[in-house]
C-alpha positions as CSV (number, residue, x, y, z in Angstrom):
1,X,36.7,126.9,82.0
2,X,38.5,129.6,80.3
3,X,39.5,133.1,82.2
4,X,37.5,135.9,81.0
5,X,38.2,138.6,82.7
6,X,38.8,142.7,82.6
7,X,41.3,144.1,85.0
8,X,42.5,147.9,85.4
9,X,45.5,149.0,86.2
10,X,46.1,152.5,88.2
11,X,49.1,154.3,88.6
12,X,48.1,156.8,91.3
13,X,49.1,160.0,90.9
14,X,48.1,163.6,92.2
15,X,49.4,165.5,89.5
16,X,48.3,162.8,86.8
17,X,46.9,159.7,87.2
18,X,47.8,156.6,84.8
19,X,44.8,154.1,83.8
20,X,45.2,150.7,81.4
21,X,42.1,148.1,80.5
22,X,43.3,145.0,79.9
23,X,40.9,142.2,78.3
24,X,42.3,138.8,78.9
25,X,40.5,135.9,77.8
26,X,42.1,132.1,77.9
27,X,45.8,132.8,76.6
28,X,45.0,135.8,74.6
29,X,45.5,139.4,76.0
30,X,44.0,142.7,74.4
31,X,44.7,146.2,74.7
32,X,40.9,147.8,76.0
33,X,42.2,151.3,76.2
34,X,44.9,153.8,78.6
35,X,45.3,157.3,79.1
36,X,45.9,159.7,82.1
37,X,43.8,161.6,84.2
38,X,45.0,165.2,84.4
39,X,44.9,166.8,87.5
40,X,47.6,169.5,87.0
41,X,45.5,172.3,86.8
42,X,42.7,171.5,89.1
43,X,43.6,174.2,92.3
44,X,43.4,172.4,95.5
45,X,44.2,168.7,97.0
46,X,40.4,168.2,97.4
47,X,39.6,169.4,93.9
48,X,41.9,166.6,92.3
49,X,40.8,163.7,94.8
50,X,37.0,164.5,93.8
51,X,38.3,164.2,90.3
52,X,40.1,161.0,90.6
53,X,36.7,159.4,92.0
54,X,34.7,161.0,89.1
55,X,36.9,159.9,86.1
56,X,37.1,156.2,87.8
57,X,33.9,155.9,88.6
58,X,33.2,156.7,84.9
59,X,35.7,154.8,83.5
60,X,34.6,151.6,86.2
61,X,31.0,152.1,84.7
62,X,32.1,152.4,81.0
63,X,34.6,149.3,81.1
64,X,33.2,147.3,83.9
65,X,36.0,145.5,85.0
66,X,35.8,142.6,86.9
67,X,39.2,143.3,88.9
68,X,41.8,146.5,90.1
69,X,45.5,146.4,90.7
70,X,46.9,149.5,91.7
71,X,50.4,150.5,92.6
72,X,51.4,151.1,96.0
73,X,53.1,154.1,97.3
74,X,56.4,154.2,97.2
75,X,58.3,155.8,100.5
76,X,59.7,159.2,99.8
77,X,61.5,161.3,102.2
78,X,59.0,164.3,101.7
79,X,55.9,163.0,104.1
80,X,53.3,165.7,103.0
81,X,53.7,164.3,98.6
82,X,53.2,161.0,100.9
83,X,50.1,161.8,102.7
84,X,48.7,163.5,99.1
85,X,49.6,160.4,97.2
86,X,48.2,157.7,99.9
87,X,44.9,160.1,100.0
88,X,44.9,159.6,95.1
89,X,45.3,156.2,96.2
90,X,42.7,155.3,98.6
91,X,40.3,157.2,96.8
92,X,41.0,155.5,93.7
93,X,40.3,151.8,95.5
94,X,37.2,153.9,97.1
95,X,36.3,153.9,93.2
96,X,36.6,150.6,93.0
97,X,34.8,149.6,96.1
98,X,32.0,151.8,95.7
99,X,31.1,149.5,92.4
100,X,32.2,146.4,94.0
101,X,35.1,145.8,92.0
102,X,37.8,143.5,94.2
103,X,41.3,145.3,93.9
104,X,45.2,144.7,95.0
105,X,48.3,146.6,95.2
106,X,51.7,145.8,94.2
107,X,55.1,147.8,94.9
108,X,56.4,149.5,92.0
109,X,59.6,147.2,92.4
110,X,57.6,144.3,91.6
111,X,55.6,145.8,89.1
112,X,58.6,146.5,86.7
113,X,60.2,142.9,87.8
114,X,56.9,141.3,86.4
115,X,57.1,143.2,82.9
116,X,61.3,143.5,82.0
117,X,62.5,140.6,84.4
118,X,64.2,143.7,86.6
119,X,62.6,145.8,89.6
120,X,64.9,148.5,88.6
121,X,63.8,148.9,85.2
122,X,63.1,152.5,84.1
123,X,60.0,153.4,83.1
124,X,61.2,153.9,79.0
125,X,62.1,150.2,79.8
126,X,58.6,149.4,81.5
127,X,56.3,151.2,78.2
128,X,58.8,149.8,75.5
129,X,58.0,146.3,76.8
130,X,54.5,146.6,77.0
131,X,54.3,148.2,73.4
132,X,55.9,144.8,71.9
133,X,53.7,142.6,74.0
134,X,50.1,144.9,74.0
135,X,51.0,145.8,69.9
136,X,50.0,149.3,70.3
137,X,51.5,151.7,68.0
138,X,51.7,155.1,69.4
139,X,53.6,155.6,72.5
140,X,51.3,158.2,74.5
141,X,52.7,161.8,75.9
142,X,52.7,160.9,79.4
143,X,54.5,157.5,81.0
144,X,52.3,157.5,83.7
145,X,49.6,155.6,80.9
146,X,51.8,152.8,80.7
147,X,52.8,152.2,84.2
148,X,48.6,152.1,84.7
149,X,48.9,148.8,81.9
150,X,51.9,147.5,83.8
151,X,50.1,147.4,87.3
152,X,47.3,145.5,85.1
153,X,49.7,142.9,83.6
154,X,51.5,142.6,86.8
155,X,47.8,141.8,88.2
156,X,47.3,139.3,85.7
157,X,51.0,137.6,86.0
158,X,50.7,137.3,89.8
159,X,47.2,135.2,89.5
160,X,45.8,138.4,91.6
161,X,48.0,137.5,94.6
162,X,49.5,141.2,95.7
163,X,50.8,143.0,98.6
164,X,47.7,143.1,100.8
165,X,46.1,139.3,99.8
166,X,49.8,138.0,100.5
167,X,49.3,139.7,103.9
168,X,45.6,137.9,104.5
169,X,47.1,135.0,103.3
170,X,49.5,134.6,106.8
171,X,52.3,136.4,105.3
172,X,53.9,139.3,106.8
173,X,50.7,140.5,109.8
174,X,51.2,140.2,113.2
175,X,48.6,137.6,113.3
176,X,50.5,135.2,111.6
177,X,53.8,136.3,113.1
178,X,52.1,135.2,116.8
179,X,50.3,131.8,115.0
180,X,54.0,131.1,113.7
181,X,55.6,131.6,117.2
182,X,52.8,130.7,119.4
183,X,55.6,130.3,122.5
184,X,57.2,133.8,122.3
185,X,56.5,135.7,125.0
186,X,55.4,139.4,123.5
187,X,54.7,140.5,126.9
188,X,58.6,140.8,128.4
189,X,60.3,143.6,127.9
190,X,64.5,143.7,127.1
C-alpha cells in the first residue's frame, strides 16, 4: 500500500509562529503551503494563545492533515519566555487534538540533524536545504516558516517516532527504568 499522507509542521513561537504542509505520497514529497502566524502585535499572552488556536484550527480544517510534528521547547535560562513558550506549544497540540489529529515533538537538535546531517546547523542552513529538496522559489521574510517545514520533514524521516512516542515506547520513563531494573531497591535512601 502506498503512504498518503499530510503532516504539519509547527515551529512554536509567541511572537511568530512557523507552519509547513507537507503532502507525501509513495516516494514523492510536495510542498502544500508555509507561512507564519503573527502574533507581534496582538497585546497580551492570552490574546496570542487564542490566536495560535484560531489560525490552527483554521489551517487544521483547511488542509486536513492526517498528522503534527511540532518542535519542543528548547531550555533557556529566562523561565518566564519558557512558561510563554510551553503555554504556544500546548495550545498548538490542543489544535491538533481538538480535531483529532495525532501529533509528536522533536528537539530542535534533532530537527536540524534530520534536514543538514548536523544538530548545530543554523537556521540559513536549515531553509537553504529545504529550498533544494521542497523546490520552492522564494525564500519567505521570516525563518520561523521554514523551521515549521523542517519539523514536518523531520516527522516524515523519523517514520513518526519522536520525543514523547520514544518515551511510550519504554524509552527514557520511569516505568521502563523500574521494568528494566526490576531488583533495585527505590525505597533505600544513601
Amino acid at each position: 500500500m502506498v503512504e498518503d499522507k499530510i503532516i504539519l509542521g509547527i515551529d512554536p513561537g509567541t511572537t511568530l509562529m512557523g507552519y509547513g504542509i507537507i503532502h507525501f505520497k509513495g516516494k514523492k514529497m510536495e510542498l502544500i503551503t508555509f507561512g507564519v502566524i503573527q502574533l507581534n502585535k496582538l497585546p497580551t499572552h492570552p490574546d496570542k494563545l487564542k490566536r495560535i488556536f484560531e489560525r490552527l484550527d483554521g489551517i487544521i480544517r483547511e488542509f486536513r492533515p492526517d498528522e503534527m510534528a511540532i518542535e519542543a521547547p528548547f531550555f533557556g535560562k529566562n523561565v518566564q519566555s519558557m512558561l510563554k513558550l510551553g503555554r504556544a506549544q500546548g495550545v498548538a497540540i490542543a489544535a491538533a487534538l481538538s480535531h483529532n489529529v495525532p501529533f509528536e515533538e522533536y528537539s530542535p537538535r534533532r530537527i536540524k540533524q534530520a534536514i543538514t546531517g548536523s544538530g548545530a546547523a543554523s537556521k540559513e542552513q536549515v531553509a537553504n536545504m529545504l529550498q533544494n529538496l521542497l523546490k520552492f522559489e522564494e525564500m519567505p521574510k521570516y525563518l520561523d516558516a521554514t523551521d515549521g517545514l523542517a519539523v514536518a520533514l523531520c516527522h516524515h524521516f523519523s517514520k513518526g517516532i519522536g520525543e514523547h512516542n520514544k518515551v511510550s515506547k519504554g524509552g527514557n520513563n520511569w516505568g521502563a527504568f523500574l521494568k528494566n531494573n526490576p531488583n533495585r531497591d527505590i525505597t533505600k535512601k544513601d
